[in-house]
C-alpha positions in Angstrom: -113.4 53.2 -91.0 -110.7 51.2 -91.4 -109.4 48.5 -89.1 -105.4 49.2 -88.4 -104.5 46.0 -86.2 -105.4 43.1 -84.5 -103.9 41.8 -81.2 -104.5 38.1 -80.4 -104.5 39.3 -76.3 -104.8 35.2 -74.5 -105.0 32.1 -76.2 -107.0 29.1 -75.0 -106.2 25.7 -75.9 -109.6 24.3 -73.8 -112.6 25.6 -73.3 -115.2 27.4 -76.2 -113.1 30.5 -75.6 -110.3 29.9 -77.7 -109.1 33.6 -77.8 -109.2 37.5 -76.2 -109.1 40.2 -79.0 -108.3 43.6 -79.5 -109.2 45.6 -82.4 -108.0 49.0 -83.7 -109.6 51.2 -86.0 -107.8 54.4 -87.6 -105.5 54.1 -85.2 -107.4 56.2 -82.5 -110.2 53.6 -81.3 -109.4 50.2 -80.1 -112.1 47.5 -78.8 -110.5 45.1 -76.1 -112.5 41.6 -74.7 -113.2 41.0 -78.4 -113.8 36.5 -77.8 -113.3 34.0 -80.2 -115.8 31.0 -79.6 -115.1 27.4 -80.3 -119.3 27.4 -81.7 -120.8 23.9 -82.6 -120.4 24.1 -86.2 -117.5 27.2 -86.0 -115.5 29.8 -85.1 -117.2 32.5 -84.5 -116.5 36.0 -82.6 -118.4 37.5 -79.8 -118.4 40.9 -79.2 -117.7 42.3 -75.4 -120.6 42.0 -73.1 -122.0 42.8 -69.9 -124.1 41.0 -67.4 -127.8 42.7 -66.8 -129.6 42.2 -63.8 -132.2 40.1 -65.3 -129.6 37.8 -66.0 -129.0 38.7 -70.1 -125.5 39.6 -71.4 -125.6 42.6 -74.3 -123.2 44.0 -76.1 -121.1 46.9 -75.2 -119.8 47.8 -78.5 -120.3 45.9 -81.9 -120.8 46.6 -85.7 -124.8 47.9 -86.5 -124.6 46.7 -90.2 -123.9 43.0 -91.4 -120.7 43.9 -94.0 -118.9 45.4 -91.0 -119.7 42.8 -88.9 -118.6 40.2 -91.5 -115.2 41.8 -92.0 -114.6 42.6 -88.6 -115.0 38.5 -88.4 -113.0 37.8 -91.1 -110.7 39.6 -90.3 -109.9 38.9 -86.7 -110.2 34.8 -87.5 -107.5 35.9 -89.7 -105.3 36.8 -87.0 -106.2 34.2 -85.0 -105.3 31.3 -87.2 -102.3 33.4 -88.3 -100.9 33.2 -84.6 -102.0 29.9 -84.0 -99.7 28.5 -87.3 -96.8 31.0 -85.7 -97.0 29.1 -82.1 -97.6 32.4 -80.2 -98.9 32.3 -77.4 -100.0 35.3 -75.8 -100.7 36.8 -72.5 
C-alpha cells in the first residue's frame, strides 16, 4: 500500500491540536480527521476516534503493525512542517 498524498486540512496555531489530516493511499482510499498533537515531549499523530459510552475514545481506522504506523507518522509530520515553512494556512 502505498500512501499517494497528504492534505494539511486546518492548521492551529494554539491549542495541542496543531493540525487536521488527510491521507490517501493508492489513490482509491483516503482517511480524513487524521490530528497532529502538540504531545509533552513531541509531535505526534492521532488517529480518528470516536467517543464510547463509557466515556473512552478508540480508533476508527489506524495502521495494525508498527512500520506502517511509523511511516504513516513520518510521513504526515512531513507535510505538516512542509506547510508550516510555506505559510499555508488551510481551511
Amino acid at each position: 500500500m502505498e500512501i499517494t498524498d497528504i492534505k494539511v486540512r486546518k492548521i492551529n496555531s494554539e491549542g495541542r491540536m496543531k493540525a487536521v489530516i488527510s491521507v490517501t493511499f493508492d489513490n482509491a482510499f483516503v482517511v480524513h480527521d487524521i490530528k497532529v498533537i502538540d504531545g509533552q515531549e513531541k509531535l505526534f499523530v492521532a488517529m480518528p476516534s470516536r467517543k464510547t459510552p463509557e466515556g473512552e475514545f478508540r480508533d476508527i481506522a489506524h495502521p495494525i503493525n508498527s512500520d506502517m504506523r511509523n511511516l504513516l507518522e513520518q510521513k504526515i509530520l512531513e507535510q505538516y512542517e512542509n506547510t508550516l515553512s510555506e505559510g499555508i494556512e488551510e481551511a
